[in-house]
N, C-alpha and C positions, 0 to 999 in steps of 0.2 A: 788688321784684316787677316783672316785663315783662307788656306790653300786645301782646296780637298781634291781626292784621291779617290775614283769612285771606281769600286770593280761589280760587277756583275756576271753572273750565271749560271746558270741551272743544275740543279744536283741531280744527282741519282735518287732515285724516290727513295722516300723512307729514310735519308739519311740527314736530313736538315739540323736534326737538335747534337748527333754526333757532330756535323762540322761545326756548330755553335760553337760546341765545348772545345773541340781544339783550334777554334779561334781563341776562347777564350785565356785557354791551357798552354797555348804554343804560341801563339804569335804575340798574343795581348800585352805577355812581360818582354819579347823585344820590341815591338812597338814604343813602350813605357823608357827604353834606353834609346834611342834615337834623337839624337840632336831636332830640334826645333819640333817634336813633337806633342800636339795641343789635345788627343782624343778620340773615341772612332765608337764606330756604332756598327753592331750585326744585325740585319736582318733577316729574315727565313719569311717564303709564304709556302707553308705546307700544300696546298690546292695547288699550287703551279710547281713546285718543286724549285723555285727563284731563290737566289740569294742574294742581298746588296751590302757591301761593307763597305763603310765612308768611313776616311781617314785625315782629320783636319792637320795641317799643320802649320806652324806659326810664320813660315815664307814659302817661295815659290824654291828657291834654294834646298833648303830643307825637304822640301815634298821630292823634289828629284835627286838631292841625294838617298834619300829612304830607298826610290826605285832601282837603284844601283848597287846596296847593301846586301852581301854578301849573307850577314847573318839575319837579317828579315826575309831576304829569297828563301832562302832555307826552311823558315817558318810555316810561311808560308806554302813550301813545296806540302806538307803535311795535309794540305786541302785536296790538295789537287785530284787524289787518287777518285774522291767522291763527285768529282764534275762529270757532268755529262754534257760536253760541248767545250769551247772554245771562251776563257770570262774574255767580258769587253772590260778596257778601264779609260777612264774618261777623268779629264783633271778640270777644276771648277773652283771660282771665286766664292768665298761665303759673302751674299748680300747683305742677308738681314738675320737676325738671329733674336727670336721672341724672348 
């Protein structure tokens, strides 16, 4: 079973495909060094200005030590500048996976 890591929230117009890239750029390779880490996915909807990045990991252990990591906070912090609100994160069992 994976453990996902779901954050949400709304960007600053016009700025969806720069935070792509330093999700991709900045966070994506410490993500890649964290213990029990299984995969993550960004999403953008330009029309609403939304973002949702899911992040599986291979235990519930592993997901909260992620939250706790010193050098993904960091990475992380790299987004933040472009939010426009408060993200929600919400933690969730993987049921099914096509």
């Amino acid at each position: 079973m994976l453990y996902a890591q779901i954050l949400q929230v709304v960007l600053q117009p016009g700025t969806a495909q720069q935070v792509a890239e330093l999700f991709r750029t900045e966070v994506g390779p410490v993500l890649k060094q964290q213990p029990g880490y299984a995969t993550s996915r960004f999403l953008t909807n330009t029309h609403t200005n939304r973002c949702l990045a899911v992040m599986l990991w291979e235990s519930e252990a592993h997901r909260a030590a992620a939250e706790t990591s010193e050098e993904l906070q960091r990475a992380l912090a790299h987004l933040q500048p472009h939010f426009d609100g408060t993200p929600t994160i919400d933690h969730y069992e993987l049921a099914v996976q096509v």
